[in-house]
C-alpha positions in Angstrom: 27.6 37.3 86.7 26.1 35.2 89.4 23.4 34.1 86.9 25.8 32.1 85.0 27.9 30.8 88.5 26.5 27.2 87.4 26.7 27.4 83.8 29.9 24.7 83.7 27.5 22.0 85.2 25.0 22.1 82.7 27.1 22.3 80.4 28.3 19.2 81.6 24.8 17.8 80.3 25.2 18.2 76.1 28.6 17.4 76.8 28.3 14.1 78.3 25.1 13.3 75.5 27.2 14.1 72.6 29.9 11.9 73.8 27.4 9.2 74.2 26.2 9.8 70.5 29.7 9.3 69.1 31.6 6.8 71.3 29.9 3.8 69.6 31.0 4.9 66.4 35.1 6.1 67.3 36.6 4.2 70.1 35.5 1.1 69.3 37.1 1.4 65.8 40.0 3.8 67.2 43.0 2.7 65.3 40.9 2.0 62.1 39.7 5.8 61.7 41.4 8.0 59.5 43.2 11.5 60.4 40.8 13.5 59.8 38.1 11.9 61.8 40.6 12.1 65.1 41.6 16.1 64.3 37.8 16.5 63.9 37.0 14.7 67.3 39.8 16.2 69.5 38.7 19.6 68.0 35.2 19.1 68.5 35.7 17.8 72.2 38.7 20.4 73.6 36.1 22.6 72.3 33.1 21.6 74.6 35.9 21.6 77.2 36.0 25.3 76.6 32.5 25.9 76.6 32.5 23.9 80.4 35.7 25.7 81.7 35.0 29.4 79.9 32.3 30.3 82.5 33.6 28.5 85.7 36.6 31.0 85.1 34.4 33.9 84.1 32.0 33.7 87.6 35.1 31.8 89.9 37.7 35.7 90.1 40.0 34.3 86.9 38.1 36.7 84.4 41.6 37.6 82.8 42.5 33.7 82.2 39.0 33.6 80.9 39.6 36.4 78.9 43.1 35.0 77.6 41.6 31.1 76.9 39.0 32.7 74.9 41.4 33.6 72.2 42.6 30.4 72.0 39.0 28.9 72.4 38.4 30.2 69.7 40.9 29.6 67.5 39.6 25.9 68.2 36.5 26.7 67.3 38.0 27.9 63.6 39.8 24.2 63.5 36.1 22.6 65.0 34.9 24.4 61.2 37.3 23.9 59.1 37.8 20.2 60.1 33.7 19.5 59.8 33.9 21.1 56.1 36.7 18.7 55.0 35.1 15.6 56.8 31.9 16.3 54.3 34.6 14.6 51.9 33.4 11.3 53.5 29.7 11.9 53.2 30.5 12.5 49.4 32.6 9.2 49.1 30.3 7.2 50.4 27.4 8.1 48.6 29.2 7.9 45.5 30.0 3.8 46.5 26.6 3.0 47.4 25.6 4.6 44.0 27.9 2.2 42.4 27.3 -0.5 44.5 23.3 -0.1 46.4 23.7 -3.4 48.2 26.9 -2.3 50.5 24.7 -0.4 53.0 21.4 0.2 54.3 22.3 4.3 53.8 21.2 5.1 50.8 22.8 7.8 48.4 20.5 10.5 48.9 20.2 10.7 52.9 23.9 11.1 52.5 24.1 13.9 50.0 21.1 15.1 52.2 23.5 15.3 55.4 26.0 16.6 53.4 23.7 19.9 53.0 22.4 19.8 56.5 25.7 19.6 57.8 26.5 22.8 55.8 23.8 24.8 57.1 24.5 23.7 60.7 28.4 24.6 60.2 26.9 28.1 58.5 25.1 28.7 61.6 28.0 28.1 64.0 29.5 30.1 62.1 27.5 33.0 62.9 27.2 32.4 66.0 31.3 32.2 66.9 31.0 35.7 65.1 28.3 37.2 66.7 29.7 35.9 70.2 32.9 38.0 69.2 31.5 41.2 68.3 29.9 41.1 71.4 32.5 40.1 74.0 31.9 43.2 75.8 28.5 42.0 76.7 27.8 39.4 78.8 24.3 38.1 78.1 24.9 38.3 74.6 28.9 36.8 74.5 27.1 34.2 76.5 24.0 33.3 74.9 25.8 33.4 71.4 28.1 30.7 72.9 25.9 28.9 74.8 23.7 28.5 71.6 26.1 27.5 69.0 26.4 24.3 71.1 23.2 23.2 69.8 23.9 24.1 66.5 26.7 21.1 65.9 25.0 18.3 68.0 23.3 16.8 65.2 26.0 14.1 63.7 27.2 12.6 67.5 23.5 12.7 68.6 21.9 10.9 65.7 24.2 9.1 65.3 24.0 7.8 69.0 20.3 7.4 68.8 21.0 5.3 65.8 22.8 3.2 67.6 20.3 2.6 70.7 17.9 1.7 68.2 19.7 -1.2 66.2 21.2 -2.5 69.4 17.0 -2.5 70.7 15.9 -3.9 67.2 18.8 -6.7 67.3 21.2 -5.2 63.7 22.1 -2.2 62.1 20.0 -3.0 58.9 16.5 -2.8 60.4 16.7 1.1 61.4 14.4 3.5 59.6 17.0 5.9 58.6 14.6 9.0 60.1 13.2 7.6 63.4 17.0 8.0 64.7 17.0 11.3 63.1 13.7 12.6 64.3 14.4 11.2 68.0 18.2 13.6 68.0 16.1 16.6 66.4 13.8 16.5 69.2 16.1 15.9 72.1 18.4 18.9 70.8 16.1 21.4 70.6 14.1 20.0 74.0 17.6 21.1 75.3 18.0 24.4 73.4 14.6 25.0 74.5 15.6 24.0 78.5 18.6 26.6 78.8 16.8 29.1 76.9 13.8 29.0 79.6 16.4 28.9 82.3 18.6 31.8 80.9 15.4 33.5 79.5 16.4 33.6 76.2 13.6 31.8 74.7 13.1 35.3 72.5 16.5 35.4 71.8 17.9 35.7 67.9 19.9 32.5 69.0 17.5 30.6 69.9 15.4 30.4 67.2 18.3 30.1 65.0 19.2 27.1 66.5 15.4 25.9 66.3 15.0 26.4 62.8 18.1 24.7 61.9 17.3 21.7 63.6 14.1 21.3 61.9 15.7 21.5 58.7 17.4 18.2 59.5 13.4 16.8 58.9 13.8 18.0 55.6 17.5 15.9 54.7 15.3 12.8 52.8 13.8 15.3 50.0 16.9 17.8 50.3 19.1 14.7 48.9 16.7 13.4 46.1 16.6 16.8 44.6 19.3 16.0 40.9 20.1 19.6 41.4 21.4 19.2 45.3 23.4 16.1 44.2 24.7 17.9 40.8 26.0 21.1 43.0 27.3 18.7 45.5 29.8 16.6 43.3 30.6 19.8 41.5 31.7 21.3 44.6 33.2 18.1 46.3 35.2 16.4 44.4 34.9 12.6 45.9 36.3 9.4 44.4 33.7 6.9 44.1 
């Protein structure tokens, strides 16, 4: 148990990164964002605040509140995935505008349909890992490692996003980013991290870890993903979007 007496301070680390990724991109357009982007937000977040508080209780004598605030953690966690899936919608919508009208952004239709597959190989993935963190509540490397994990599974959107930002605010507008240099910068800052706790948790070996590795590298692949005509014609045919 000692092993993880510190864990709520680095998880303080992603934490504070993600919220850099996204605050750029929420608060500043606060009251303009619609419902489901604040449920997905406060979901996402109260979650992290689980993954902080979870093992301070665990290692701190309060194993029974841990214990107790893990059911509803992850109950949360269930809203953190079902709230992702709907906001996919958006992704959807807007590619279907810039199809109809090219000049209204420097995104382009298939980077968009692109995410929209990333996206639902990443929510897959957390997925499993929420699962395979269940099964094995009763141990403690695993429980933990699953959890710890899945963290790096859903970074992708806030970080790239943030990264995006640092780099139009450097190159002086929003229209002169190279959709993938953002992209590639988050992908290799998340699994730097992934990489970090496993080495420090010695998990580097670990089933989780190279989940979370080889979905993050799929994230290289979004550009070609989203020009495939069968990707986009299975996307619209599951989503139904209003361009």
């Amino acid at each position: 148990m000692n092993k993880y007496k510190n864990l709520h301070l680095w998880m303080l680390f992603p934490f504070i990164i993600m919220q850099a990724g996204i605050f750029p991109f929420y608060w500043p357009t606060f009251s303009q964002e619609y419902w489901g982007v604040h449920v997905h937000y406060w979901l996402a977040s109260t979650w992290y605040f689980f993954l902080i508080s979870q093992p301070y209780l665990a290692t701190h004598g309060k194993l029974e509140k841990h214990r107790t605030n893990g059911i509803i953690g992850f109950f949360i966690a269930g809203g953190v995935i079902f709230s992702a899936i709907v906001m996919l919608m958006g992704d959807m919508h807007n590619a279907g505008m810039i199809e109809n009208n090219p000049e209204s952004s420097n995104l382009t239709p298939e980077f968009l349909y692109g995410v929209v597959v990333i996206e639902l190989i990443l929510i897959t993935a957390f997925i499993y890992s929420i699962v395979q963190a269940i099964v094995k509540r009763k141990n403690l490397e695993e429980h933990a490692w699953w959890l710890i994990a899945g963290l790096f599974y859903i970074m992708m959107p806030a970080v790239g996003r943030g990264f995006f930002f640092v780099i139009a605010v450097l190159k002086g507008g929003l229209f002169e980013v190279p959709l993938y240099v953002p992209n590639n910068i988050a992908t290799a800052v998340i699994i730097s991290m992934l990489l970090l706790f496993a080495w420090k948790y010695k998990k580097l070996n670990h089933q989780a870890t190279w989940i979370g590795i080889a979905i993050n590298l799929t994230t290289l692949l979004h550009r070609s993903i989203g020009s495939s005509e069968a990707v986009q014609s299975l996307l619209k045919s599951m989503i139904l979007y209003r361009p």
